[in-house]
VMD Tcl script that builds the backbone (N, CA, C; Angstrom):
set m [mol new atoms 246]
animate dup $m
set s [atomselect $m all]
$s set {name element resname resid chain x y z} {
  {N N UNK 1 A 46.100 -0.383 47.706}
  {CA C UNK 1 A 44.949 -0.207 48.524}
  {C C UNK 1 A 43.942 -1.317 48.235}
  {N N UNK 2 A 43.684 -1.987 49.225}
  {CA C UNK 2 A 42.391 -3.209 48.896}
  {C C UNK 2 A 41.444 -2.492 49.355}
  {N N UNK 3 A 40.263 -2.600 48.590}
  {CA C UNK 3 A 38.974 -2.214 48.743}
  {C C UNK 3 A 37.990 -3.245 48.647}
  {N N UNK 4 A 37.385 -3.274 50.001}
  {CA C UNK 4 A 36.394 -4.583 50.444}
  {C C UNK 4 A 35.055 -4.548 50.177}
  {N N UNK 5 A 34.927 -5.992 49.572}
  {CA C UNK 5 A 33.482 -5.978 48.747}
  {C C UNK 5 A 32.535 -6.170 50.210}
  {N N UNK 6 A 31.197 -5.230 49.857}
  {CA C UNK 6 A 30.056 -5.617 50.613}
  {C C UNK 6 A 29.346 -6.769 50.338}
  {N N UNK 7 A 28.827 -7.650 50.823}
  {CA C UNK 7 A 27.806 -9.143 51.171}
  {C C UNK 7 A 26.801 -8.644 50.477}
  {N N UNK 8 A 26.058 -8.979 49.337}
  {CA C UNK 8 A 24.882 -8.876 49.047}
  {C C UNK 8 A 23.469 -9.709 49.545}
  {N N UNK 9 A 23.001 -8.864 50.007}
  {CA C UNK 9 A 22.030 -9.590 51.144}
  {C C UNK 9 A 20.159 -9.863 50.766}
  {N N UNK 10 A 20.500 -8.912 49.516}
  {CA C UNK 10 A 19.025 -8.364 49.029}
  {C C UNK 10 A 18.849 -9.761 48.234}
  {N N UNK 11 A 17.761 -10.472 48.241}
  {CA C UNK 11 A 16.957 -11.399 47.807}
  {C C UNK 11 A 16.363 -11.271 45.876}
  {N N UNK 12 A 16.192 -12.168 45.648}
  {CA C UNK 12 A 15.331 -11.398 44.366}
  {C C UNK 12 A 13.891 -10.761 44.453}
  {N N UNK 13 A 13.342 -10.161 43.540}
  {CA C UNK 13 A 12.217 -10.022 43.932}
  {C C UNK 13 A 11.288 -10.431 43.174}
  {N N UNK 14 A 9.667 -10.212 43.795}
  {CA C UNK 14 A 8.478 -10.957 43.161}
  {C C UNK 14 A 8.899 -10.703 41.423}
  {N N UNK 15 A 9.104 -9.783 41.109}
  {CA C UNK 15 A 8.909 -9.681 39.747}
  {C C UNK 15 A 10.595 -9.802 39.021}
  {N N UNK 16 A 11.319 -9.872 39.447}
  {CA C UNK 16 A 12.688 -10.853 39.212}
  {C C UNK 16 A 12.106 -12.346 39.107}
  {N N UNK 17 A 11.159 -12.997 40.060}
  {CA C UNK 17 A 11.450 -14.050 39.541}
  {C C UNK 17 A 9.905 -14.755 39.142}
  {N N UNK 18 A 9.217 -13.531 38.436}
  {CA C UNK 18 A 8.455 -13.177 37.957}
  {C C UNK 18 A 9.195 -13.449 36.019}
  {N N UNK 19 A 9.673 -12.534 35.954}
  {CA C UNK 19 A 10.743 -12.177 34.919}
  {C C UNK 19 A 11.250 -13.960 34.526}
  {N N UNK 20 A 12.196 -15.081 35.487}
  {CA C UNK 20 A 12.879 -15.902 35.133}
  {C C UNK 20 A 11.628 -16.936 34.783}
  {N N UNK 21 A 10.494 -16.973 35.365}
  {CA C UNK 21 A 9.521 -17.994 35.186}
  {C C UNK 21 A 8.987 -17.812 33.912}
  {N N UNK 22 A 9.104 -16.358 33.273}
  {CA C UNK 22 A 8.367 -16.307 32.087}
  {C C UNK 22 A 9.244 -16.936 30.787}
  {N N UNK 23 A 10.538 -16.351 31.343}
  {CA C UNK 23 A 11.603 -16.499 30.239}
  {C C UNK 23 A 12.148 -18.429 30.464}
  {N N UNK 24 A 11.550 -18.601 31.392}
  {CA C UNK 24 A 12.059 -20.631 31.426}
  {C C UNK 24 A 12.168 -21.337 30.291}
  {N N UNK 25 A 11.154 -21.314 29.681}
  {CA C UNK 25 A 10.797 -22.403 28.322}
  {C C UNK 25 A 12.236 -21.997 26.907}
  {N N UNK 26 A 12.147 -21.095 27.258}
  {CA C UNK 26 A 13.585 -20.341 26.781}
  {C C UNK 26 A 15.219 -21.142 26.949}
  {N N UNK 27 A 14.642 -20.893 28.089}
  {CA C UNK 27 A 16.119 -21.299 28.942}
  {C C UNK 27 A 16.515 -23.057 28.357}
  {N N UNK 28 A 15.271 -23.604 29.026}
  {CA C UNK 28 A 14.947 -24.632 28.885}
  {C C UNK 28 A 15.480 -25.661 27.331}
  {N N UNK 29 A 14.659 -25.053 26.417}
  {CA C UNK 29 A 15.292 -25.035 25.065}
  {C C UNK 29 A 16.873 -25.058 24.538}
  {N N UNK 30 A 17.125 -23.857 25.184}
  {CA C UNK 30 A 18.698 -23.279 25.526}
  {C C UNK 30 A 19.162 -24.434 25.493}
  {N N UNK 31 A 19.058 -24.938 26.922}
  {CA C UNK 31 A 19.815 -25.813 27.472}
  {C C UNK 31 A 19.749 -27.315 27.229}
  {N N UNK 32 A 18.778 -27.972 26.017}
  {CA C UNK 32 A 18.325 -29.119 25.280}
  {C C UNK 32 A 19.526 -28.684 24.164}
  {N N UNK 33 A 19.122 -27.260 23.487}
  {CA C UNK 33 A 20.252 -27.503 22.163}
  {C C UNK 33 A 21.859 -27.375 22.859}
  {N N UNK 34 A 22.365 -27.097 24.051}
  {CA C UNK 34 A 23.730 -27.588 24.393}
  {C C UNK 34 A 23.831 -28.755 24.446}
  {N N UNK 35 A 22.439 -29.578 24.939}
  {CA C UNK 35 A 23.494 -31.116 25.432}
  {C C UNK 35 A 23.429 -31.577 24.030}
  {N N UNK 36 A 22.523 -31.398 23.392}
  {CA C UNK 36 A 22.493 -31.812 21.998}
  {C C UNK 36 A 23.684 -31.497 21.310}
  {N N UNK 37 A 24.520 -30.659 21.233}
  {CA C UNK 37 A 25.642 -30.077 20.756}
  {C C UNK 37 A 26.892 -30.770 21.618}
  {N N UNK 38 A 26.706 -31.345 22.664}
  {CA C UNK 38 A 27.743 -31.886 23.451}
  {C C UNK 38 A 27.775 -33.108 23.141}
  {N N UNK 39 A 26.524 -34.098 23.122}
  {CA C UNK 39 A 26.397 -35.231 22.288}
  {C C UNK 39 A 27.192 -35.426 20.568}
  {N N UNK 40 A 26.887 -34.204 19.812}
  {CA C UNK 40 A 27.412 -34.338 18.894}
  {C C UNK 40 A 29.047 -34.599 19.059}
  {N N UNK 41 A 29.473 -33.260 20.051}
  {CA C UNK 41 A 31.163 -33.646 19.904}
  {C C UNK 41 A 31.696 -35.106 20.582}
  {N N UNK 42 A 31.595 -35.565 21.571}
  {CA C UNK 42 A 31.274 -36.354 22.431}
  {C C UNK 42 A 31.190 -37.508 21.285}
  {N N UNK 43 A 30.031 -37.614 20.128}
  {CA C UNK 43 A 29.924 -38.682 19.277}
  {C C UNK 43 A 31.104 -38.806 17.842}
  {N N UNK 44 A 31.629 -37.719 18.206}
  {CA C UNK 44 A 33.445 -37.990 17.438}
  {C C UNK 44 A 34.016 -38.572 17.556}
  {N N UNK 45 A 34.353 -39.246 19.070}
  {CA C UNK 45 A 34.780 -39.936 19.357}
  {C C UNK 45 A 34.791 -41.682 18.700}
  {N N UNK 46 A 33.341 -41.462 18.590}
  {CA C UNK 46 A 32.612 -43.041 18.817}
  {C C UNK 46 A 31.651 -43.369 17.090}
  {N N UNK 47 A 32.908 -42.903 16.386}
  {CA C UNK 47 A 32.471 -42.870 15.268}
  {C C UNK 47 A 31.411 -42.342 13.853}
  {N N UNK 48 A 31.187 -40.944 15.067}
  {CA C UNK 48 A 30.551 -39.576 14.150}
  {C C UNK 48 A 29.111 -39.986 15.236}
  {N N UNK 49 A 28.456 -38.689 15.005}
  {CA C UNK 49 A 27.116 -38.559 15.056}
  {C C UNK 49 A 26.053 -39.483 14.130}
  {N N UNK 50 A 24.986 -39.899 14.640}
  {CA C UNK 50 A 24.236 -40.551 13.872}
  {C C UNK 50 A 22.942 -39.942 13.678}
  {N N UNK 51 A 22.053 -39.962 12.667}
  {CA C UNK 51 A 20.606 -39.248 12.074}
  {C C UNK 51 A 20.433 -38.595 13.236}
  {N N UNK 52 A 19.790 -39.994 14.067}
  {CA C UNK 52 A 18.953 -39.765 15.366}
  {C C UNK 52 A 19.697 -38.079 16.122}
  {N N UNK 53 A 21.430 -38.346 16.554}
  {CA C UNK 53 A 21.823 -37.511 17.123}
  {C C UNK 53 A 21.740 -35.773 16.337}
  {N N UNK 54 A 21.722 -35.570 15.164}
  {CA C UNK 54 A 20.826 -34.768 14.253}
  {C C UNK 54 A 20.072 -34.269 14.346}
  {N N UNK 55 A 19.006 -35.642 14.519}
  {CA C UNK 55 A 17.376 -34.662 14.333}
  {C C UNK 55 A 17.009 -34.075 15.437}
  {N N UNK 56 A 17.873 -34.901 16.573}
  {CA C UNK 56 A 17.615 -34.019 18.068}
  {C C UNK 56 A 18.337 -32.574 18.263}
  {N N UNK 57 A 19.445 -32.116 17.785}
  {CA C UNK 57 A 20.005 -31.114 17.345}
  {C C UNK 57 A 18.893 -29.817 16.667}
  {N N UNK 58 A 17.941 -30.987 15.418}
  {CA C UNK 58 A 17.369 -29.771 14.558}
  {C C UNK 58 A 15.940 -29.590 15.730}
  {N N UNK 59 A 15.785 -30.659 16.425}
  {CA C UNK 59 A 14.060 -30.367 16.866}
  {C C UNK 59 A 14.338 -29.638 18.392}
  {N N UNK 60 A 15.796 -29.629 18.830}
  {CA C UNK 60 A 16.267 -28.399 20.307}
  {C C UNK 60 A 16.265 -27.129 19.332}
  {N N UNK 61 A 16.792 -27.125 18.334}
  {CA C UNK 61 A 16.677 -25.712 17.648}
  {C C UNK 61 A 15.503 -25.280 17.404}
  {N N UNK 62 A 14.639 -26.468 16.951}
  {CA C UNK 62 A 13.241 -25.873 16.833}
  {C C UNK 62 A 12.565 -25.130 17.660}
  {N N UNK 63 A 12.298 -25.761 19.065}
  {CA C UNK 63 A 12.236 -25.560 20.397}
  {C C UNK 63 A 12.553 -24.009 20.826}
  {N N UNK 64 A 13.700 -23.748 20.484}
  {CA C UNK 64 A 14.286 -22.504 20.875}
  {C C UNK 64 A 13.909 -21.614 19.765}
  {N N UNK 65 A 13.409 -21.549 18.990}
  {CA C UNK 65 A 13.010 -20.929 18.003}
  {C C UNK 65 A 11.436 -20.226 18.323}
  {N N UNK 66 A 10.524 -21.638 18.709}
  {CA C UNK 66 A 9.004 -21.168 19.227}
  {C C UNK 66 A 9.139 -20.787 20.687}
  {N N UNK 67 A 9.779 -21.310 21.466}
  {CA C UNK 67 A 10.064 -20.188 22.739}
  {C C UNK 67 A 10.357 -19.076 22.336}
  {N N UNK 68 A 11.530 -19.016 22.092}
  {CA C UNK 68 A 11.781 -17.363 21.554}
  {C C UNK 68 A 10.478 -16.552 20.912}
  {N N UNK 69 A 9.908 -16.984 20.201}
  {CA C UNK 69 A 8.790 -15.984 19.119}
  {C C UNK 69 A 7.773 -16.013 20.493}
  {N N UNK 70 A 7.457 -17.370 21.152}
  {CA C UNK 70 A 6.435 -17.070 22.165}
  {C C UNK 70 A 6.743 -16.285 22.897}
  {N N UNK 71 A 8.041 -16.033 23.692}
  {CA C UNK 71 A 8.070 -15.024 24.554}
  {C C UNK 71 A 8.096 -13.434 23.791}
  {N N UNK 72 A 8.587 -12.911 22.827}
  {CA C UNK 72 A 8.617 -12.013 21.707}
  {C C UNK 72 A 7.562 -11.426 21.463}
  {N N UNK 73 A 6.042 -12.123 21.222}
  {CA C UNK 73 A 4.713 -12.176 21.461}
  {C C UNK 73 A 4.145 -12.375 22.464}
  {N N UNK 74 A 4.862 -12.772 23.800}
  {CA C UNK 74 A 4.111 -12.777 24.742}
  {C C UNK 74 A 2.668 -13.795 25.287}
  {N N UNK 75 A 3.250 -14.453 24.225}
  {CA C UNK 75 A 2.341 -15.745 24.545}
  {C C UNK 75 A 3.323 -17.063 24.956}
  {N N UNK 76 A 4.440 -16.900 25.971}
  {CA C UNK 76 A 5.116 -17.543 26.434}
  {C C UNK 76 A 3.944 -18.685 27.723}
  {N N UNK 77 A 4.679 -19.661 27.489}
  {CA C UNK 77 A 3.712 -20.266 28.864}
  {C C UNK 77 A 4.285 -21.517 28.589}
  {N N UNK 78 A 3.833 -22.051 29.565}
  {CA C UNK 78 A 4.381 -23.729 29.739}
  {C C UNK 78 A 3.726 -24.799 28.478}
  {N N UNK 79 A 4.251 -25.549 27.844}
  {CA C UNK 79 A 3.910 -25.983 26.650}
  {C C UNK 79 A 3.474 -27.231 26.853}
  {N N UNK 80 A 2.174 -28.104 26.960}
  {CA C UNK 80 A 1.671 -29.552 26.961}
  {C C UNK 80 A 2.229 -30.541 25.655}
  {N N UNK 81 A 2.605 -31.581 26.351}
  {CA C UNK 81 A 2.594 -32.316 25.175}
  {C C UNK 81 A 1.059 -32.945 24.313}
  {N N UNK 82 A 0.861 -33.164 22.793}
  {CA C UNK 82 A -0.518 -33.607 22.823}
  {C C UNK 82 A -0.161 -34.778 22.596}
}
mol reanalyze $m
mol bondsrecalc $m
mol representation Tube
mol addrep $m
């Protein structure tokens, strides 16, 4: 018996993407310590990782560390550079 999926048609809503805007800087972070981690394997190739490729590793972890506690506390928000 095949049973046919319905089309989801419903949109997100204000506070869905309410919800993803808060959690961004998060994401964001997230997605600095992958490429950072992809660089590393990637630099196996080409004769190991170097400092530099490292410290960018430890300062995406950092990153994801004060996002995380900011959103946790609720003092999440878009971060200026000084």
């Amino acid at each position: 018996m095949r049973k046919h999926l319905v089309p989801v048609i419903a949109e997100p809503t204000a506070a869905d993407l309410a919800a993803i805007e808060s959690e961004w800087p998060l994401i964001a972070a997230e997605l600095d310590v992958l490429d950072a981690e992809i660089t590393l394997i990637y630099a196996e190739d080409h004769g190991g990782p170097t400092v530099l490729d490292w410290r960018r590793l430890r300062r995406a972890e950092s990153r994801v560390t004060r996002a995380a506690a900011d959103l946790a506390t609720g003092t999440a928000g878009p971060r200026r550079a000084a």
